[in-house]
N, C-alpha and C positions, 0 to 999 in steps of 0.2 A: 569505456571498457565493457563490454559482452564475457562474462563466466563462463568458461567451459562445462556446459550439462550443468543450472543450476537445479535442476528439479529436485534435488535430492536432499537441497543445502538446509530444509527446514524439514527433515522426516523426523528428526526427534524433537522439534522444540515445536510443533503444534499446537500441545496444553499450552505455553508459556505463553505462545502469539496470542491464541482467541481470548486470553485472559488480561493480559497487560497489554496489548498495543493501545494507539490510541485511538477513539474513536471519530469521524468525521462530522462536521456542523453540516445541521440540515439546510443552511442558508445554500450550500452546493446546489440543492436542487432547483431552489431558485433560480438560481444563476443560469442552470442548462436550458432552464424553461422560456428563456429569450430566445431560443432558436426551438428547440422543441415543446411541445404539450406532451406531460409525462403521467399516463392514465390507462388504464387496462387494455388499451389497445394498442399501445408501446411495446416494442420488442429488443431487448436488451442485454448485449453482451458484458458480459463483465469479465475482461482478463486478465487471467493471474489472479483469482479472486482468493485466494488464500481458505483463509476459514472463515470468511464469511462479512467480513465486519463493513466494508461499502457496502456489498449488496445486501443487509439487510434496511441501510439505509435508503437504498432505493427500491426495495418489496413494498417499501411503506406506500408509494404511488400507487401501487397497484399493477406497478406493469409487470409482464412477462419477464424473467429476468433470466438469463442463463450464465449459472458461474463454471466460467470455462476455469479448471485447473487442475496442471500436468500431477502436482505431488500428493498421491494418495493420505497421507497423513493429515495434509491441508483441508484436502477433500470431505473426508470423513467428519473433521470438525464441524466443516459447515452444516455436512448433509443432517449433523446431529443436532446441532443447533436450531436448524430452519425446516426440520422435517415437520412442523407442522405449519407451515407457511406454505397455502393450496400454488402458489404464481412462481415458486420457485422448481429450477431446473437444475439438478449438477452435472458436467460434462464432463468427463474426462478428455483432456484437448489441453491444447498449449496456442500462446501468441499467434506461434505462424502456422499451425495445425492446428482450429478449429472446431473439427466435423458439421459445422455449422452449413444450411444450404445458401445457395446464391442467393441475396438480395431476399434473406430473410430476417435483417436487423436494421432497427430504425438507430439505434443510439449504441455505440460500442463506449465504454468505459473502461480505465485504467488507474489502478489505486495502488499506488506502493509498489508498483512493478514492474513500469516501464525500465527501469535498467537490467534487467533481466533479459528483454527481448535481445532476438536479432533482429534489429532494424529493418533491412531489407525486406523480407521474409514475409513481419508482420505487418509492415506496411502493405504490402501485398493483399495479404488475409482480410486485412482488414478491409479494404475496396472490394474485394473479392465478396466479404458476405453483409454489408449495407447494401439497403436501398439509394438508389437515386438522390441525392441531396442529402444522406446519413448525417448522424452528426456524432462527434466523438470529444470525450473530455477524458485528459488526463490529468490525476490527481496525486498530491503525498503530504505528506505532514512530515516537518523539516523541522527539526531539534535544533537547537538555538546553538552552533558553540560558545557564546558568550551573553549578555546582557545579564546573568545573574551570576553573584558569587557559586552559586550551585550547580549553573550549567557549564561556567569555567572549570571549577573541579573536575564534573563528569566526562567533560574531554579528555580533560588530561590522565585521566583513570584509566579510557579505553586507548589511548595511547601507547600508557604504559605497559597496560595488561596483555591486551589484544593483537596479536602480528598480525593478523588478515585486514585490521582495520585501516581505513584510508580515507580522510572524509573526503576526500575527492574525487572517491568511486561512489560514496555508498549517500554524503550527502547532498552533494551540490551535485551532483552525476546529473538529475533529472532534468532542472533546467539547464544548465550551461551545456548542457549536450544535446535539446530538445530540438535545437535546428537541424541535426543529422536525423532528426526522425520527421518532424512534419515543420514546414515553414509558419514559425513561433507569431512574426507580426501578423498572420493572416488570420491569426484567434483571436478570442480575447483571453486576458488575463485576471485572476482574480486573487486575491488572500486574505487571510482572516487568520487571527489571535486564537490560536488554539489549543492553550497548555494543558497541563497532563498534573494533576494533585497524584502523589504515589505515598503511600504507607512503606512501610518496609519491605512489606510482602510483594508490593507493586511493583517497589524498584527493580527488586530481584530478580522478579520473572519480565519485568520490563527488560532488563539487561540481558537475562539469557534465552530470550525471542531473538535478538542478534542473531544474523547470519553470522558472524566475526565473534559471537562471544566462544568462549568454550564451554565444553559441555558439561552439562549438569554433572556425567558423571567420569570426567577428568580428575588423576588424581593430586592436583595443584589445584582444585574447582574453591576447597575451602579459606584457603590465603587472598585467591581472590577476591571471594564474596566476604572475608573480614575486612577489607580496605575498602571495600564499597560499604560495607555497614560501616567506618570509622566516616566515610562523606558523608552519608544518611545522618549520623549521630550530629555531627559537625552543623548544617544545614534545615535541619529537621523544624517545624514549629509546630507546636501540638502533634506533633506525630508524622507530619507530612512535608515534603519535599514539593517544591513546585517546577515540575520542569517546563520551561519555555517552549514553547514550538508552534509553527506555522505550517497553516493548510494553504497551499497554494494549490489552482488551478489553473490548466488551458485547455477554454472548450469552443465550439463553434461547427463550422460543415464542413467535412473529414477533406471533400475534393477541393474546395477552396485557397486548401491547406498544402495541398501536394507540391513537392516539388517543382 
């Protein structure tokens, strides 16, 4: 499933995302670096980059990084964040738009966003502004529905609470739909254990960084967030929740991959 016009669907929860998502193991870069050398003469898109939170983990290389993304709110996060980060670029652009020039990127990246695209389009774009032999890794961190008493609950919460929610849009979407974007065996794949400790505060703003959550300032917002603090209470040890989740990866050389 492709969202009609999501650009919009996180203009008010930007504080929530840069503050509570979660963040990415730097072992990823390892991993890209079997196909590419990742160093200040790297040139790197980064799509859909939200507010920031891959690309600042790949500023750390040193490369050139350009965070392409559509939603000004998103935007602004990062630019505030990484404005003093000299190798960072912010674009205003989206997936299949860009403004990037021909065959001015060695390595496009994807974190948390590919279900957002329109396939076709970005696929496009994306051949369109790599190099020759480019290479491209798509990334997300995958919330556990089950292996802990805690993250059963939290399903069944967003279940309950949530009508927009569907985890077979928003969690399995990436990979089990990956072969309508690029041919999945022609990558490789990677994962790694990447859970999420959350305070109260964490949860909360964890939860209402959801595209699907409602809004901070809906007025049912507070019934809600007491049944999620009565999980927190429930779950909690010394103060913290643990939520389960996996960073998977597919990265490799973007034409290899093509249909």
């Amino acid at each position: 499933m492709q969202h009609k016009d999501p650009t919009g669907r996180f203009s008010d929860r930007a504080n929530f995302y840069a503050a509570n998502r979660p963040k990415y193991p730097p072992v990823l870069l390892d991993k890209i670096q079997e196909f590419l050398h990742l160093g200040p003469r790297t040139r790197i898109a980064d799509l859909g980059s939200g507010t920031g939170i891959f690309t600042r983990l790949l500023l750390g290389t040193g490369a050139r990084v350009y965070g392409i993304e559509p939603n000004e709110q998103m935007r602004v996060q990062a630019e505030s964040a990484l404005a003093s980060v000299p190798n960072f670029t912010s674009v205003a652009g989206r997936a299949e738009a860009t403004t990037m020039p021909d065959g001015s990127i060695d390595l496009v990246t994807v974190a948390q966003a590919l279900h957002w695209f329109k396939f076709n389009e970005a696929r496009a774009e994306i051949g369109r502004i790599l190099v020759p032999g480019g290479c491209i890794a798509v990334v997300w961190n995958k919330r556990l529905r089950e292996g802990s008493l805690f993250n059963k609950a939290y399903e069944r919460f967003l279940q309950e609470t949530c009508p927009e929610y569907n985890p077979s849009e928003f969690m399995e979407y990436a990979e089990d739909r990956f072969n309508d974007f690029l041919n999945q065996s022609a990558l490789r794949s990677f994962s790694v254990p990447n859970d999420q400790e959350l305070d109260w505060n964490g949860l909360q703003g964890r939860f209402l960084s959801a595209s699907y959550a409602p809004r901070a300032d809906k007025r049912d917002i507070a019934q809600v967030l007491a049944r999620l603090r009565k999980i927190f209470d429930e779950h909690q040890v010394k103060g913290v929740v643990t939520m389960l989740t996996t960073t998977r990866m597919f990265y490799g050389r973007f034409e290899s991959a093509l249909q």
